[in-house]
C-alpha positions in Angstrom: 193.8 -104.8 -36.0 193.2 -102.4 -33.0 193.9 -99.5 -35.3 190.9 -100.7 -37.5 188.8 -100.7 -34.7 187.5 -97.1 -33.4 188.0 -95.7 -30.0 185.1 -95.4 -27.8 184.5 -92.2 -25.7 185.4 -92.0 -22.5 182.2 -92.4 -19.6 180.9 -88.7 -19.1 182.6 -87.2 -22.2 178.9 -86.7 -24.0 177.0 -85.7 -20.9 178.9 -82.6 -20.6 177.5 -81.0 -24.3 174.0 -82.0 -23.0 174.3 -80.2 -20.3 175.7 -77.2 -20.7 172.7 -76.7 -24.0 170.5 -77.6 -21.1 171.4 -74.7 -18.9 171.7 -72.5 -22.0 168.1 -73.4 -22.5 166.5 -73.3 -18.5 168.7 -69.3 -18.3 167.0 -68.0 -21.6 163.8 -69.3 -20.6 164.3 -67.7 -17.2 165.2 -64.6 -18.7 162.6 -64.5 -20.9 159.9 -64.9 -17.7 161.5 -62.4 -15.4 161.4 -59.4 -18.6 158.5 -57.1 -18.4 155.9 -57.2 -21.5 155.5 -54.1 -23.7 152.8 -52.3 -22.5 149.6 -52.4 -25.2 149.0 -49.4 -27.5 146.4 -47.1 -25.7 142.9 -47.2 -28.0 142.3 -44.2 -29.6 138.7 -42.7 -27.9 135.9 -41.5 -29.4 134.3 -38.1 -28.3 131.8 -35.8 -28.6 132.7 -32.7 -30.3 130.7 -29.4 -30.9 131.4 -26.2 -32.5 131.7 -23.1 -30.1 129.3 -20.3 -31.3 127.5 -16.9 -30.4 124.1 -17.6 -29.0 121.9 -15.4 -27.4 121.4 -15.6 -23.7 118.1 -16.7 -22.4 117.9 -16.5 -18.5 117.1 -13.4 -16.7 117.1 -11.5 -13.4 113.9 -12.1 -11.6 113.1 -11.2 -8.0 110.1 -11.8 -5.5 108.2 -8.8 -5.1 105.1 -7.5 -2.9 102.2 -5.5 -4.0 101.9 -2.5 -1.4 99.8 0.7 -0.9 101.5 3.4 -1.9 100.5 5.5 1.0 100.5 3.4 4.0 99.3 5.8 7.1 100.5 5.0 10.8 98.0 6.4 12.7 98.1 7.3 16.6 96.8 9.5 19.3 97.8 13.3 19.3 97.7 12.5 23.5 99.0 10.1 25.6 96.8 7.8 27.5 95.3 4.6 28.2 93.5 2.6 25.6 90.5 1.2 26.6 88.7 0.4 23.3 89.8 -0.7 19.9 87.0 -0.7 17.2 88.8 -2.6 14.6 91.1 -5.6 13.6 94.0 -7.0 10.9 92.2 -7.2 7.3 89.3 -4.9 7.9 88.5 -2.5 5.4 87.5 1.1 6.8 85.4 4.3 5.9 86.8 7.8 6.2 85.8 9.4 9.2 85.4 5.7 10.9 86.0 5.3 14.7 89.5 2.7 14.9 90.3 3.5 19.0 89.2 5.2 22.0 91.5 6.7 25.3 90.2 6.9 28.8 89.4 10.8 28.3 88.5 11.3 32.3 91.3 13.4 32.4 90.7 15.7 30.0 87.0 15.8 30.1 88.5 17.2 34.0 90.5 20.1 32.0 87.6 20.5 30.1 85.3 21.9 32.7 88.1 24.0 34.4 88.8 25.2 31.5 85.1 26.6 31.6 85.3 27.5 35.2 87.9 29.7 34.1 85.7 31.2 30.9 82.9 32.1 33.4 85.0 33.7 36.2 87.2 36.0 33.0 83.2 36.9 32.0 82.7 37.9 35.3 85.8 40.2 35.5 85.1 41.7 32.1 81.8 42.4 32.9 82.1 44.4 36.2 85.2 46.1 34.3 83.0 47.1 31.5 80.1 48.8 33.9 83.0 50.6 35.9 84.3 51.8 32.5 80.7 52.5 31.8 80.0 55.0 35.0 83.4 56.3 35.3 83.1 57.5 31.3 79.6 59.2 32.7 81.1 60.8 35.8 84.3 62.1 33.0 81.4 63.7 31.1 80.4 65.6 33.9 84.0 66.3 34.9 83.5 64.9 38.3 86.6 62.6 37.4 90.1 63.3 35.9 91.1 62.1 31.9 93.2 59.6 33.7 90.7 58.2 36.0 89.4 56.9 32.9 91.9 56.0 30.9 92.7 53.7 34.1 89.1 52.5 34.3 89.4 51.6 30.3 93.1 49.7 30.8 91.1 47.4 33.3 88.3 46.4 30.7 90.9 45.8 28.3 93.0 43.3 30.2 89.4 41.8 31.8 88.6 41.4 27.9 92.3 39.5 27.1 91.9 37.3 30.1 88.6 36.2 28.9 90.1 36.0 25.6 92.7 33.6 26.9 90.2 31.5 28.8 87.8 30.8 26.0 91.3 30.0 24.0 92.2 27.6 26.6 88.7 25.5 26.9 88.5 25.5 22.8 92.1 23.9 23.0 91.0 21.7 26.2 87.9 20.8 24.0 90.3 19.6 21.2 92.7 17.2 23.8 89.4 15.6 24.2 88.5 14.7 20.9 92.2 14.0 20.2 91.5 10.3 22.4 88.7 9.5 19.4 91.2 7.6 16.8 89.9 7.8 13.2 90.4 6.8 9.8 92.0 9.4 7.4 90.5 7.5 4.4 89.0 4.4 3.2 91.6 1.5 3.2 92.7 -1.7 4.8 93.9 -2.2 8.2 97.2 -4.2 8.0 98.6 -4.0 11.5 97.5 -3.0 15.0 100.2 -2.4 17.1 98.6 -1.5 20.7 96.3 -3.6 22.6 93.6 -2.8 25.0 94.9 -1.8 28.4 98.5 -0.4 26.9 99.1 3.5 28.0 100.5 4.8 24.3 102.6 7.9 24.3 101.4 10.6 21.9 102.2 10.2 18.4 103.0 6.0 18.5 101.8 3.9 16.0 98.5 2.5 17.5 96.8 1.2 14.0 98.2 0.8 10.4 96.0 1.3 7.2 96.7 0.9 3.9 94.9 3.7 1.9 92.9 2.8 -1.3 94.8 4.6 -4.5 98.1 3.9 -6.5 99.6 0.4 -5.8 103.8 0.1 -5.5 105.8 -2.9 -5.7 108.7 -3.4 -3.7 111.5 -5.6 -4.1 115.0 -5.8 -2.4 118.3 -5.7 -4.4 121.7 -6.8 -3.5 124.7 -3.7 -3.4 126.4 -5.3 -6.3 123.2 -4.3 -8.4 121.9 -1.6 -6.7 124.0 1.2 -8.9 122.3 -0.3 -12.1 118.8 0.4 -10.7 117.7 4.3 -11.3 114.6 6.0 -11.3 112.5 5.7 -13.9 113.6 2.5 -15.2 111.1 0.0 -17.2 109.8 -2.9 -14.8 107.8 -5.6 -16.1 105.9 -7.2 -13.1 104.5 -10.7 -13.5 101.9 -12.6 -11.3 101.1 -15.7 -11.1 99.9 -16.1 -14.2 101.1 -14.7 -17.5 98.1 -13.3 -18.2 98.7 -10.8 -15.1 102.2 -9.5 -16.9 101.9 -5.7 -15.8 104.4 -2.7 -16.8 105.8 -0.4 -14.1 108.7 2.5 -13.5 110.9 2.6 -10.6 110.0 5.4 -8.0 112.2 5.2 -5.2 115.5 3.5 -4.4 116.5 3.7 -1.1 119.4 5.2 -0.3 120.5 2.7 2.3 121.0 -0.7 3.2 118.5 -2.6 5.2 120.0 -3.4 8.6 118.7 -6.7 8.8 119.4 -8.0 4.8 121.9 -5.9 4.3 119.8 -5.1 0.5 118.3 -2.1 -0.7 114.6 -1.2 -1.5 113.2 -0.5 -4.7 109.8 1.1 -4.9 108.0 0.1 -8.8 104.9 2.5 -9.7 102.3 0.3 -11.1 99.3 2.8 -12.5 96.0 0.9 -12.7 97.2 -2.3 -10.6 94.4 -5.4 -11.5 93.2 -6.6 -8.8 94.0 -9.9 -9.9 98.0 -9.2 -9.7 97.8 -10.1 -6.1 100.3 -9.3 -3.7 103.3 -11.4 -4.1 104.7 -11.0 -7.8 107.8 -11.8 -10.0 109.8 -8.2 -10.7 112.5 -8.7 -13.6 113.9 -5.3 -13.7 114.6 -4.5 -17.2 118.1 -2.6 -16.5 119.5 -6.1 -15.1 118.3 -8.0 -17.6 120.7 -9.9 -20.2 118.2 -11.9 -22.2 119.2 -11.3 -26.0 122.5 -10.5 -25.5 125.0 -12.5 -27.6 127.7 -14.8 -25.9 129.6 -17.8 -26.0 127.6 -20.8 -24.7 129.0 -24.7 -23.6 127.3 -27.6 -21.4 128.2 -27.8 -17.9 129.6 -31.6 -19.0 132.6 -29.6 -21.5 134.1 -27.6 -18.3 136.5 -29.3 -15.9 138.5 -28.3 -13.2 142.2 -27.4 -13.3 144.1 -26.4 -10.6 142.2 -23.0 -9.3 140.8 -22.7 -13.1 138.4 -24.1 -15.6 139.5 -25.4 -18.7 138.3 -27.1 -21.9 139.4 -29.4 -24.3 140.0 -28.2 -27.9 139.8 -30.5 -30.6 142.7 -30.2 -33.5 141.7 -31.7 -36.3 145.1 -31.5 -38.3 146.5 -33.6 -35.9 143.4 -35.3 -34.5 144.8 -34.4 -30.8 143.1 -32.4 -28.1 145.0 -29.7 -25.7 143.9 -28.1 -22.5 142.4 -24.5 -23.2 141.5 -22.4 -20.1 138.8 -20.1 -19.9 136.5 -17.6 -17.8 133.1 -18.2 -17.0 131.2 -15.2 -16.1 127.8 -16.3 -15.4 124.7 -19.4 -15.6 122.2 -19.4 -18.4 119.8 -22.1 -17.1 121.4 -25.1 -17.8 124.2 -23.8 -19.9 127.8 -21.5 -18.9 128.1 -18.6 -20.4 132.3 -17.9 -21.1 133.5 -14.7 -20.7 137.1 -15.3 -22.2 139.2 -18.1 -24.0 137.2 -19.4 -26.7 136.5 -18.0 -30.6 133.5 -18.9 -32.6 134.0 -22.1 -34.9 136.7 -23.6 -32.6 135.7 -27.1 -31.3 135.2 -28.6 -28.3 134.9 -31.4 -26.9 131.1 -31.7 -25.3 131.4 -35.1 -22.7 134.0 -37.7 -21.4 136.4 -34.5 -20.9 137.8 -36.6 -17.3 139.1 -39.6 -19.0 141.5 -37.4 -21.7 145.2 -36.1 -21.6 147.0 -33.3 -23.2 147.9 -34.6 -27.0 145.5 -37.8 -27.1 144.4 -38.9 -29.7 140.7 -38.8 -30.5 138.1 -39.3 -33.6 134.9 -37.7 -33.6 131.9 -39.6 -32.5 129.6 -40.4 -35.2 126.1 -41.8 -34.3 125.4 -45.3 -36.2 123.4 -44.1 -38.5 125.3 -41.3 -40.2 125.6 -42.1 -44.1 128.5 -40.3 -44.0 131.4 -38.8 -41.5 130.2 -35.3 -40.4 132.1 -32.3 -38.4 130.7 -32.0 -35.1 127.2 -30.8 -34.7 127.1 -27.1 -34.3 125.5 -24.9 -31.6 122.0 -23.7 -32.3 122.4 -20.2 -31.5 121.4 -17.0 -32.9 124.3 -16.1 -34.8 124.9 -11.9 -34.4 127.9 -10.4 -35.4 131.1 -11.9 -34.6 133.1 -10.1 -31.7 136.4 -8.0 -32.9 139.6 -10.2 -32.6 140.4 -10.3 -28.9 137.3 -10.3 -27.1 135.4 -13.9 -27.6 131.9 -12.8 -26.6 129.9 -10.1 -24.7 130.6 -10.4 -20.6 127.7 -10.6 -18.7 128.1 -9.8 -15.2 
């Protein structure tokens, strides 16, 4: 009978299964908490692509210019002295002939009358020469005297006549000093600076008043040393004012053969033949020589560039693969809103126009398409002007 019967477990025989699936269970689900989750798939970004192409460049080289006489005379005393009265002031128009500044002439209204002091003594002298020449060439007639007896008598009148000679000389040059402390106008003009004032002794010769003489009109403008070997005589000059109505033509005169101390630039002179009054004096110069507008060259927004390392690059769009890759390039100059590329990029590559910092060599990207496209379309091309394409190895024009 007890083999009939069947044998009851032991106490803790079927706690042990339960707990060892128990811990098998708690390590797997502790295993699975402390294991790092795949990282999610990065979205592929939509950008905005455009087509590189030649355009031509529209900005150009404009400086601030000032309308000047082209004869500009610096007039001061021939004599030195003190001024005591100036006749005219800045902005004052004045006649040929027209009294600008006087000198004290005391001094040499002094000179003046010893100068003639000196004419009436020499008269003197000549005269009572010339009667003793007279009665000694009488007394020779009669041979009361010897040849040279006269001949002496006749030296006398002659140097008598030299001295007097040399004193009428003196008071005519006397008479001149005087006249020399009477400033006048050369010709009719404008007075544009006074550099003495009353009560100032002047040296002869320094610049007491500065006129501007009616006539041909210059304009003068300042370049930088970088651009001053591009600028020759002769050279077309369009001159603007401020309005376009006032758009004059001109042809460079001068260029100065040295810097400016102060500016460190060098002056160009433009002559401007029949200059309208209504030009004015400060004017826009865009010299014709440093000009670059219609010349064909590659074109991006400033958003496409970005920086990297000492360089600037680009993204290029590859549409095989729909990836984009870092391209460097050169930018040589600013066409108003717009960088003009010197080297790097070929007409018909793309580019990516915006976003450019949030990318990475070999993303992938799709092409932006606005909502209401019917249809997917390439990027939208440049507007540009579309010259001839550059020769393999040169990508556009280089403006400098």
């Amino acid at each position: 009978m007890n083999q009939l019967t069947p044998r009851r477990p032991a106490p803790g025989t079927l706690r042990r299964p339960l707990a060892a699936t128990f811990m098998a269970l708690v390590a797997a689900v502790a295993l699975s908490a402390c294991s790092r989750p795949a990282p999610p798939e990065e979205p592929v970004r939509s950008v905005k692509l455009m087509t590189v192409g030649v355009g031509a460049l529209q900005a150009q080289v404009e400086y601030a210019g000032e309308v000047r006489a082209r004869v500009e005379s610096r007039l001061g005393f021939r004599v030195a002295g003190k001024l005591v009265k100036r006749h005219v002031e800045v902005g004052q128009r004045v006649k040929p002939g027209q009294l600008l500044a006087e000198l004290d002439p005391q001094d040499y209204q002094l000179a003046v009358e010893a100068a003639r002091a000196q004419v009436a003594s020499a008269t003197t002298q000549r005269d009572l020469a010339a009667a003793d020449f007279k009665r000694y060439q009488a007394l020779r007639e009669q041979n009361f005297i010897s040849g040279a007896e006269l001949e002496r008598r006749e030296a006398s009148l002659k140097a008598a006549q030299a001295t007097l000679d040399q004193a009428r000389a003196q008071l005519a040059s006397q008479g001149n000093q005087t006249s020399y402390t009477r400033l006048v106008a050369d010709g009719a003009g404008v007075v544009t600076a006074v550099d003495t004032e009353i009560g100032q002794v002047v040296a002869a010769g320094a610049p007491v008043v500065r006129v501007a003489l009616d006539g041909p009109r210059d304009v003068v403008f300042a370049v930088p040393e970088d651009k001053v070997a591009l600028v020759a005589a002769g050279q077309e000059v369009r001159v603007r004012g401020w309005t376009a109505t006032d758009t004059q033509t001109g042809r460079v005169r001068e260029v100065a053969a040295s810097a400016d101390p102060a500016t460190r630039t060098y002056q160009v002179k433009v002559a401007i033949e029949g200059a309208s009054p209504a030009l004015g004096s400060t004017v826009t110069v865009v010299p014709q020589a440093l000009s670059h507008a219609g010349l064909a060259a590659i074109k991006l927004p400033t958003t496409a560039l970005r920086q990297e390392g000492s360089g600037t690059a680009v993204w290029l769009y590859d549409a095989a693969s729909g990836t984009v890759r870092s391209q460097p390039v050169q930018i040589a100059t600013a066409d108003g809103n717009e960088a003009v590329v010197a080297a790097g990029l070929q007409p018909g590559q793309q580019v990516v126009a915006a976003g450019v910092h949030v990318l990475s060599p070999g993303q992938k990207v799709v092409p932006y398409q606005p909502r209401n496209a019917s249809a997917p379309t390439a990027a939208p091309a440049q507007t540009a002007v579309q010259p001839a394409v550059p020769a393999s190895g040169a990508s556009a024009a280089v403006v400098k």
